[in-house]
N, C-alpha and C positions, 0 to 999 in steps of 0.2 A: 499211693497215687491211684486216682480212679479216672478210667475212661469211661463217661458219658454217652451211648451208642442212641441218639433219638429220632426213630426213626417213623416215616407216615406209615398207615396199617397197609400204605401198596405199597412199600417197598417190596422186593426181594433179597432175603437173605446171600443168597447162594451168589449175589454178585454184588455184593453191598459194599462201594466204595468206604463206608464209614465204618461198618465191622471190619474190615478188613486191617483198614488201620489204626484202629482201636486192638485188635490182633498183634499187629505188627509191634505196635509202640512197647505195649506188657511187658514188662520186667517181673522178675521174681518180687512177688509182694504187694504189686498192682493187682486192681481188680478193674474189669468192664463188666460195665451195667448196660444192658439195654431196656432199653425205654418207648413207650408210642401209647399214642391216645386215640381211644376210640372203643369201639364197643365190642363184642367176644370174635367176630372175626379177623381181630388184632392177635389170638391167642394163637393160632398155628407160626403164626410171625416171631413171635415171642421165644416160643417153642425152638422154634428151628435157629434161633441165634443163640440159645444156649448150648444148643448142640454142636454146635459152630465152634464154641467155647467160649461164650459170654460167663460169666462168673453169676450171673443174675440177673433176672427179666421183671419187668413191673408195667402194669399195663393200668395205665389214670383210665377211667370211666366210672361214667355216671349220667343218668338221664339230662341230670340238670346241665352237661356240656356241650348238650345239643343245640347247634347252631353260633359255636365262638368263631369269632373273626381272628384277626391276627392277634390284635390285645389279649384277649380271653383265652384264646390257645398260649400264648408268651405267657401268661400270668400261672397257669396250671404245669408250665414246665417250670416256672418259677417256682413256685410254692414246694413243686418235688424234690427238686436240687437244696432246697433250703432245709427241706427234712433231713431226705436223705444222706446225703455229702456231708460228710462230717470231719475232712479234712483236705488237701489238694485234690481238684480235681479238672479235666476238661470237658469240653465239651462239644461233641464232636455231630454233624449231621449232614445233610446229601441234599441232591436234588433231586424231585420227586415226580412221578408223573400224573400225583395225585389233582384232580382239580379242587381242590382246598388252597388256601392262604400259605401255603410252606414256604415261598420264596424270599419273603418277608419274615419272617417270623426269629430268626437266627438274632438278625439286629436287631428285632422290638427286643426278644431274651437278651440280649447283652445291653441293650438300655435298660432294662428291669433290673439288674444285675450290678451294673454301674461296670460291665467287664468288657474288654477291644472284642470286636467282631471280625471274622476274617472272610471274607470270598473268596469266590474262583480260584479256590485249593485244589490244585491236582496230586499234592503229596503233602505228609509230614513227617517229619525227622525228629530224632531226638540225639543227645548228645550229654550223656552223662542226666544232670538236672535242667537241661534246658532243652526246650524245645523249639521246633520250627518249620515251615510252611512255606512251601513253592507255589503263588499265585500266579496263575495262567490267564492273562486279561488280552488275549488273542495274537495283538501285536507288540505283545508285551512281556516278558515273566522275571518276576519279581523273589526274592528268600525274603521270610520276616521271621523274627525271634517272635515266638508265641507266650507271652506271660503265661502262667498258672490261673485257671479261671475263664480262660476267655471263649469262646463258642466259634466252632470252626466250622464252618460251609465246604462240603468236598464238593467236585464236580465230577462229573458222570465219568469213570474209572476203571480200571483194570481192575477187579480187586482178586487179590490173593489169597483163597482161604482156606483152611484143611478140609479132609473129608469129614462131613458129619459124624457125631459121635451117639450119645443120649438123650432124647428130649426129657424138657421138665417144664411142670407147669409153672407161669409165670405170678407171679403174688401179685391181686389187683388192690389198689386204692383209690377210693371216691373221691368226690367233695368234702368228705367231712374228715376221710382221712388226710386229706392235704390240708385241712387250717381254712376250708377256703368258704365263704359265704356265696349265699345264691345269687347275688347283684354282682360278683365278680368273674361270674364265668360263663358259659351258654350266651343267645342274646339278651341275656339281662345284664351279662358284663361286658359286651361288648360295643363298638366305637363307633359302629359303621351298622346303618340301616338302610332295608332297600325300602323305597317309597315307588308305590306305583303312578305310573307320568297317566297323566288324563289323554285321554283323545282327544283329536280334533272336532271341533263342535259345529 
């Protein structure tokens, strides 16, 4: 079983709702990956979640990503997951204070994926081979049985983490490591264009 850690380059580590419980979940024989896109100021980030004790850190960049929307970001975590993962896995991500497209981006990945999307996750459980999810919708809280495969939204959390241990640098992959062509990512793949409004005449 693999946990999935995908996090924006502003996360922090050291209080990462989603490492955390990518931590917690790990069994003997699991592994957690973490993951984030963007450019080498992602790599201290990287760094520091393997120390944490991520099993392994991959860090998507490439010129040609500059400027993806929420499709084109969804699409390059797609492409990663489709490499990498090579047998059960989750997928696990947070909310961010990044001003980028993050908040969306969970459900576009799980529509790419054809896999359930879960929100306003304040925890997750496991229970032998099944898993599951305490959704926090304010006036509301919700347990759901988590399939294998599906992409889970944490909200802003307590997390639990050990003391740091060794940093390692994290393995980066492009565009062309991902399978992915130049119309499918950056704004040449993306959905959404800004158009400048005319003035008043």
């Amino acid at each position: 079983m693999e946990f999935v850690v995908a996090l924006s380059s502003s996360a922090d580590p050291s209080t990462s709702p989603a490492l955390s419980a990518a931590l917690t979940l790990r069994k003997e024989g699991d592994f957690v990956t973490a993951v984030s896109m963007g450019t080498a100021k992602a790599v201290p980030l990287l760094k520091a979640c393997v120390a944490y004790g991520a099993d392994s850190a991959f860090l998507l960049s490439d010129p040609d990503f500059a400027g993806s929307d929420t499709h084109a970001v969804s699409r390059i975590l797609q492409a990663f997951l489709c490499i990498h993962c090579k047998g059960d896995y989750l997928v696990i991500m947070e909310e961010s204070s990044s001003p980028y497209p993050t908040f969306a981006v969970p459900g576009r990945l799980a529509g790419l994926l054809g896999a359930q999307q879960f929100y306003y996750v304040d925890s997750v459980s496991r229970d032998g081979p099944n898993f599951y999810c305490s959704q926090d919708y304010g006036d509301m809280k919700r347990t759901c049985s988590v399939p294998i495969g599906s992409v889970v939204f944490m909200k802003s959390a307590v997390a639990f983490l050990p003391e740091p241990g060794e940093e390692r640098e994290p393995e980066t992959m492009d565009r062309i490591a991902l399978g992915l062509g130049a119309y499918s990512v950056g704004k040449l793949g993306s959905r959404t264009a800004v158009i400048p409004s005319k003035g008043a005449d």
